[in-house]
C-alpha positions in Angstrom: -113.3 -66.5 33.6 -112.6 -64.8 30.4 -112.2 -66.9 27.6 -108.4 -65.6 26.0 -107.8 -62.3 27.5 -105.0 -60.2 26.0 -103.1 -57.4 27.7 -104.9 -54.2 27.2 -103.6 -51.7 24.3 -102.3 -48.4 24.9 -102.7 -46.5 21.3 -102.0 -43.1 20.5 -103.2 -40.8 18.4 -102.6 -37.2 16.8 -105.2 -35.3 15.9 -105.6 -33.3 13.0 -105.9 -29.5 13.6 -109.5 -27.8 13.3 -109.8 -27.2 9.1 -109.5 -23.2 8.3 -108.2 -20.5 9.7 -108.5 -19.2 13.1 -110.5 -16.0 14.5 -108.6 -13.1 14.3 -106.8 -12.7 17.6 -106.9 -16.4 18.1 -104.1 -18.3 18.0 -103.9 -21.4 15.2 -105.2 -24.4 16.5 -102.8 -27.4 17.5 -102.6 -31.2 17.1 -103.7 -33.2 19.9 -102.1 -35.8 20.8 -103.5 -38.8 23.1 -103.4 -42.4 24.3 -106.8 -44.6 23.9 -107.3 -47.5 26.2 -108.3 -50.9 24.2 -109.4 -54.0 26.0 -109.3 -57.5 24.0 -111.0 -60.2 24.9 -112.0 -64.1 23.0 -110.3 -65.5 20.5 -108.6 -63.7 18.1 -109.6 -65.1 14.9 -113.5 -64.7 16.3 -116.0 -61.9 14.7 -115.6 -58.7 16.6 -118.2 -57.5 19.2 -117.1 -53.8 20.0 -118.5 -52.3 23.2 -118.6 -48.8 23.3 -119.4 -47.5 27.0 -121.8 -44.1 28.3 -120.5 -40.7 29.5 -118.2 -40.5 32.4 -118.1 -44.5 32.2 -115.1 -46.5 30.7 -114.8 -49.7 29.0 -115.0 -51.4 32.7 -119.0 -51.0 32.6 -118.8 -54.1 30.3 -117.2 -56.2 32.8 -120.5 -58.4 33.7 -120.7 -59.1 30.2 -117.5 -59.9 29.0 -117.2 -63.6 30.4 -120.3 -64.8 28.1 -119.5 -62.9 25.3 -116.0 -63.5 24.9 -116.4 -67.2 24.2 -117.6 -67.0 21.1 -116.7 -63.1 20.3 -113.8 -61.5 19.6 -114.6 -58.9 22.4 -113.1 -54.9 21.8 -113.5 -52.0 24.8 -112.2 -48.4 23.9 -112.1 -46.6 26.4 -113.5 -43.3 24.8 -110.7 -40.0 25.3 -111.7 -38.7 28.1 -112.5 -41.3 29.8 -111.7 -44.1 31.7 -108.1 -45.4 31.2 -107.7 -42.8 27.8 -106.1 -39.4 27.6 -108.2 -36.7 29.0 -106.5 -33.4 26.6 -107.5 -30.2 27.4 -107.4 -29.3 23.8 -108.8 -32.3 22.2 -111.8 -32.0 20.2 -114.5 -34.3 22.3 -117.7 -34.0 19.5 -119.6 -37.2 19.3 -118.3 -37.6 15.5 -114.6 -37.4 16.5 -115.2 -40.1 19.6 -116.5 -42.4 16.1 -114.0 -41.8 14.3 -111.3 -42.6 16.8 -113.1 -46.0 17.3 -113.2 -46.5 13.3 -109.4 -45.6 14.1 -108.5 -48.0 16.6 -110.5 -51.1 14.4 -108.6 -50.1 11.6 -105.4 -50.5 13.9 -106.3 -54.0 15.0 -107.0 -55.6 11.7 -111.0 -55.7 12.3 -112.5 -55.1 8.8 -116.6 -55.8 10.0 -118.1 -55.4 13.3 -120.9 -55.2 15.1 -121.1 -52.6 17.4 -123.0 -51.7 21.0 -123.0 -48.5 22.8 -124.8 -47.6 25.9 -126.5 -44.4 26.5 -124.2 -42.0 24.7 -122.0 -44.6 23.5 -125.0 -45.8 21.6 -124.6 -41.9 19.8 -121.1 -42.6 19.5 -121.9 -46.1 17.4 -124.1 -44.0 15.6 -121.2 -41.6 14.0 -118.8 -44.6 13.2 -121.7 -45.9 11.5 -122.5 -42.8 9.6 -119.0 -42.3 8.4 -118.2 -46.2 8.6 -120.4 -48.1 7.1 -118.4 -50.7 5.3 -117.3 -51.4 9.0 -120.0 -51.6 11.1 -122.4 -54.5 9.9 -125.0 -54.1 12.8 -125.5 -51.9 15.2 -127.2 -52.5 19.0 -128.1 -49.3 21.2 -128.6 -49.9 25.0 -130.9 -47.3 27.1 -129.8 -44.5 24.5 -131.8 -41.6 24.8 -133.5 -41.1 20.6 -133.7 -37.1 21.2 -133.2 -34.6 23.9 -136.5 -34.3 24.7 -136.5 -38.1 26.1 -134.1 -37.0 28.6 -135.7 -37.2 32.3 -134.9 -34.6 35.0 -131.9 -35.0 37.1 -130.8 -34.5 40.6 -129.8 -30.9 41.8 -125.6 -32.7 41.9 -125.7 -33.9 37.9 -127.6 -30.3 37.1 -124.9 -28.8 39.2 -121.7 -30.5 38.1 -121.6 -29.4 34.3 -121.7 -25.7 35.1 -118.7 -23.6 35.1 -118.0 -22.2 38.2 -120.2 -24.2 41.1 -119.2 -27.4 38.6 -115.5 -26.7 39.1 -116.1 -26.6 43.2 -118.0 -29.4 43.4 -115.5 -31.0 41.2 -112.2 -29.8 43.4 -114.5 -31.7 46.7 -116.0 -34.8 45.3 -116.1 -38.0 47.1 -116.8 -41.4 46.3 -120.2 -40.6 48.3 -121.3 -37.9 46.3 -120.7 -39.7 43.1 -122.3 -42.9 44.2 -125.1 -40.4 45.2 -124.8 -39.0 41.4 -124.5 -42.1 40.1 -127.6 -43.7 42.0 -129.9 -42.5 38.7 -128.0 -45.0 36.6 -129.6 -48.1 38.2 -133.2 -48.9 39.6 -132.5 -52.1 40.8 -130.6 -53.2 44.2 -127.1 -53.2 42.4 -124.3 -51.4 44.3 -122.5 -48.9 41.9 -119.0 -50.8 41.4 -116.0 -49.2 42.8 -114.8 -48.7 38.8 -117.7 -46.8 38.2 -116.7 -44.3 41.0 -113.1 -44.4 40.1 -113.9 -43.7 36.3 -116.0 -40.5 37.4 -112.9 -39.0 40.0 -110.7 -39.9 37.4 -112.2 -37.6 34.5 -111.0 -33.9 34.3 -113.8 -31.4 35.2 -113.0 -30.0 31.0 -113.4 -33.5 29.8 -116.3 -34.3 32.0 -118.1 -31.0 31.0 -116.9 -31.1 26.9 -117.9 -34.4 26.7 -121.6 -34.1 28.2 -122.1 -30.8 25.9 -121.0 -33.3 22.7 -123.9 -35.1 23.5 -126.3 -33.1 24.0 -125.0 -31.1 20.5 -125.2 -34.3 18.4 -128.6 -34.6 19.8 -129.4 -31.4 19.1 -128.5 -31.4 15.6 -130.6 -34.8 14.4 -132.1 -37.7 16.8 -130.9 -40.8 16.5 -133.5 -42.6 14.8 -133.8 -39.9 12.0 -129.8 -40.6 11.6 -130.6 -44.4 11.7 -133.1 -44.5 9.4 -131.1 -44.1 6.3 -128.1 -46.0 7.2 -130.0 -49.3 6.4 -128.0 -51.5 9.1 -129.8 -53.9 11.6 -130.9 -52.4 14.4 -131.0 -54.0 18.0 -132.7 -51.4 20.8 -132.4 -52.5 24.3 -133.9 -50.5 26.8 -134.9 -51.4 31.0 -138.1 -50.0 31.1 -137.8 -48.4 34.6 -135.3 -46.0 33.1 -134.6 -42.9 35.5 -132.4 -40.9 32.8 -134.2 -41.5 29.7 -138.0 -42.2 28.9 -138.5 -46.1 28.4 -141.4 -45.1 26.0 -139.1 -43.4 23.8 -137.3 -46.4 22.6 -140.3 -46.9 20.6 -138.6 -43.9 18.6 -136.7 -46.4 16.9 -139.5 -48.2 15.0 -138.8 -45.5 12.2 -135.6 -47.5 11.4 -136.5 -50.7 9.1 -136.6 -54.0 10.8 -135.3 -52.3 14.2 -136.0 -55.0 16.9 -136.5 -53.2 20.6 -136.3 -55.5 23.8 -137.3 -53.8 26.6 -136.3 -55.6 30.2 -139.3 -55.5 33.1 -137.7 -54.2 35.9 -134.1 -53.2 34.8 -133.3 -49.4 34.5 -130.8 -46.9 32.8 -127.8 -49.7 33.1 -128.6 -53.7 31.9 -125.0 -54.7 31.7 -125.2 -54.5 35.7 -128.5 -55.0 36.2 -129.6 -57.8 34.1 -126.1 -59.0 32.5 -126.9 -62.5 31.8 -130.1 -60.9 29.6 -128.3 -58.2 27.7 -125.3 -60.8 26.6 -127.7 -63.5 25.4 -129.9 -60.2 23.4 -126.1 -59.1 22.2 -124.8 -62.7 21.0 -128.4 -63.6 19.4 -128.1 -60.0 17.1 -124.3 -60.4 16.4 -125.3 -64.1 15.1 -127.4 -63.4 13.1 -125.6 -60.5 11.5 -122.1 -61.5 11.6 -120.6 -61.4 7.9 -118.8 -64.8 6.6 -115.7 -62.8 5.8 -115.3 -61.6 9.9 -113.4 -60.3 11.2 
C-alpha cells in the first residue's frame, strides 16, 4: 500500500519557439503546447525523491518501488513528453536538455525547492541536464543502469535496430503487437521477471515520431559529452547503480563514473538492465540510504 497517494497531475506546458530565424523557405517555428503526467506519492511535507523513468518507459516503471519509498519520501513521477501518460507533439522539441528542463519545470510548479533525483537508463541523462542547468535544485543525483558513453551501448536485436528507422520503423510500428514488444522488450531484464502489461502499454502507446525523436536525443546528448565528464564538474553526490548482467549497456562501464568525486557505484549480482523490477526491494533501500544522507534540512 502506498503511504498518502494523491491524484496524479495533469500540467501543461507551452514551449518557447526555437531562438533565431528560420531557413529560408522554412516556415517560423511554433510554440508547442503539451500536458506532462505527474504522479505524487508520501507525505507532503516529506523531502522529495523524484523518479525520472528510461526511453519508451513512463513513470509506471517505478511502481515496485513506490510502496517503500513513499513512507518516508515525498515521491514525484513525470512522465517524460512523449511518453507514458504525457503529450506525444509532433513538433515538440524532445532533446535531452528540454526533457530537464521540463522536470525543473514541473518541481518549480509543485513547490519542491531541493531534490534528489534518479533516472534510469536515459532518464539518468535526463537527471543529468536538470542538474547542469539546475543545480540549486537538485541536491544529489542517483543514475540506474545508465549507459556513461555510446560506446558502452551493447548490440541489439534485429526488432530495436529496426524500429528507429524511417520507413521499415514506421511498418513495423503500424503492426506491432504486445508479442513483439515483449519480444523487444525481453533485453531490458535478465532475470525471470515477466515484462508488466504497463511496460507494453507504454511502448504501443508512444507515436512512431516520439519514439524515434526521443531515442536520437539520447544518443545526441551522448554524443556530445558522456556523462561522467558532465558529472564531474557539477560537484553533486553521486549514487551509480548498475545489475551487472546488463544486456543494453556494459556493466563494466559503470566504473566510468569513478572520475566523479566521491561517486559511490553498487553493482547488483544477478540483476540486469532494469533493478526496479528485478531487484526492487534492493534499489529502494540503495535510493532511501543516498537521499538520507543527502537530504538538505530546509526540504522540500
Amino acid at each position: 500500500m502506498v503511504k498518502n497517494p494523491r491524484t496524479p497531475l495533469r500540467l501543461r506546458f507551452h514551449d518557447a519557439p526555437a531562438a533565431g530565424k528560420p531557413a529560408p523557405g522554412n516556415p517560423a517555428p511554433s510554440a508547442v503546447d503539451g500536458e506532462l503526467h505527474v504522479a505524487q506519492d508520501g507525505p507532503a511535507g516529506a523531502p522529495a525523491l523524484v523518479l525520472i523513468h528510461g526511453f519508451a518507459a513512463s513513470g509506471r516503471f517505478w511502481d515496485p518501488l513506490v510502496p517503500a519509498l513513499a513512507d518516508s519520501r515525498r515521491v514525484i513521477r513525470v512522465d517524460l513528453l512523449g511518453h507514458g501518460r504525457s503529450a506525444k507533439p509532433a513538433g515538440a522539441d524532445y532533446r535531452i536538455p528540454e526533457q530537464g528542463r521540463r522536470v525543473g519545470e514541473v518541481l518549480d510548479r509543485l513547490g519542491v525547492r531541493h531534490a534528489v533525483v534518479a533516472g534510469h537508463s536515459t532518464g539518468g541523462s535526463v537527471a543529468t541536464a536538470l542538474t547542469e542547468r539546475r543545480p540549486d535544485l537538485v541536491t544529489a543525483l542517483a543514475l540506474i543502469n545508465t549507459g556513461p558513453r555510446l560506446d558502452a551501448h551493447t548490440p541489439q536485436g534485429p526488432v530495436n535496430r529496426l524500429l528507429p528507422m524511417p520507413v521499415v520503423g514506421r511498418l513495423l510500428w503500424r503492426l506491432r503487437t504486445d508479442s513483439l514488444i515483449r519480444r523487444a522488450a525481453a533485453t531490458a531484464v535478465t532475470r525471470d521477471v515477466a515484462i508488466p502489461q504497463a511496460v507494453v502499454d507504454d511502448v504501443r502507446g508512444m507515436t512512431h515520431h516520439a519514439f524515434t525523436a526521443a531515442s536520437g536525443a539520447a544518443v545526441d546528448y551522448l554524443r556530445q559529452r558522456p556523462l561522467p565528464d558532465r558529472l564531474a564538474t557539477l560537484g553533486k553526490p553521486l549514487l551509480v547503480i548498475f545489475g551487472d548482467q546488463d544486456r543494453r549497456w556494459r556493466s563494466s562501464s559503470a566504473a566510468d563514473y569513478r572520475v566523479v568525486p566521491g561517486a559511490r557505484i553498487e553493482m547488483l549480482a544477478g540483476v540486469g538492465h532494469s533493478p526496479p523490477l528485478e531487484e526492487p526491494l534492493r534499489t529502494a533501500e540503495l535510493l532511501l540510504a543516498f537521499a538520507a544522507a543527502h537530504t538538505p534540512h530546509t526540504a522540500p
